[in-house]
N, C-alpha and C positions, 0 to 999 in steps of 0.2 A: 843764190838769188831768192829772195823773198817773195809770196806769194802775188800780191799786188805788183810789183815790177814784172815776173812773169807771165802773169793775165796779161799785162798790160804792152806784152812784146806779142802774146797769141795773137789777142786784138787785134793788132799793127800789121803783123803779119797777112791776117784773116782779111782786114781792109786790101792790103795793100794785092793780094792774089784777085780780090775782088774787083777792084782798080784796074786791072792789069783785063782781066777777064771782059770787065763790061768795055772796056777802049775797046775788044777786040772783036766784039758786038755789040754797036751804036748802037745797032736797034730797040735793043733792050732800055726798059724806061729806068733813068738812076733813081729811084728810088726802088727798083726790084733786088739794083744789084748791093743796096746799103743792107737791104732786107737779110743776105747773109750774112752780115757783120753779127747780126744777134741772131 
């Protein structure tokens, strides 16, 4: 797998845990929870 296609699965991944995290605390403002993406 080349480097960019790999980043590019971290990322997804890193979203998607974050996705998954902020649904499971509404509270949280989504722009805190994109704030982990980078």
């Amino acid at each position: 797998m080349d480097a960019l296609a790999n980043r590019s699965a971290i990322e997804d991944s890193a979203y998607n845990e974050c996705s998954r995290i902020a649904a499971l605390h509404t509270k949280a403002p989504a722009h805190r929870a994109r704030a982990f993406v980078w």
